[in-house]
N, C-alpha and C positions, 0 to 999 in steps of 0.2 A: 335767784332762788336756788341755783347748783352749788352758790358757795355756801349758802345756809343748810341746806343735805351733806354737802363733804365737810363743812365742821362739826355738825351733829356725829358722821362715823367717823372723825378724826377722834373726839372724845369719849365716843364707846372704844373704839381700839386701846385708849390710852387706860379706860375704867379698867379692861376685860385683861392688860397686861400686868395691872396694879393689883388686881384681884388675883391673878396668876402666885405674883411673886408673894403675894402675900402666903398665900395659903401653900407654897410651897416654905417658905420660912419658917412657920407653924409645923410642918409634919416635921422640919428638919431639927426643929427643937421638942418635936414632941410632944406640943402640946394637944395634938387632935387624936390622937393614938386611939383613944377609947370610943371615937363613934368613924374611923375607916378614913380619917382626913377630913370631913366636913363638921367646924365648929359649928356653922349658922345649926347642922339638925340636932347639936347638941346641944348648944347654948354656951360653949366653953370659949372664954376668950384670949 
């Protein structure tokens, strides 16, 4: 059962660094510029 808990936060760690990069990728080209860095409350992809 502890290895099905440590794979579950092995794959949030891996979402929450992919989400990271992403959305630092995005400010770096600029595309989130007009709502503060977050696409998702804007809708811009």
């Amino acid at each position: 059962m502890k290895y099905v808990i440590y794979a579950l936060v092995a794959a949030l760690a891996v979402w929450a660094v992919w989400y990271v990069v992403r959305t630092i990728r995005r400010q770096l080209r600029g595309q989130c510029s007009g709502c503060s860095g977050d696409c998702s409350r804007c809708g811009k992809k």
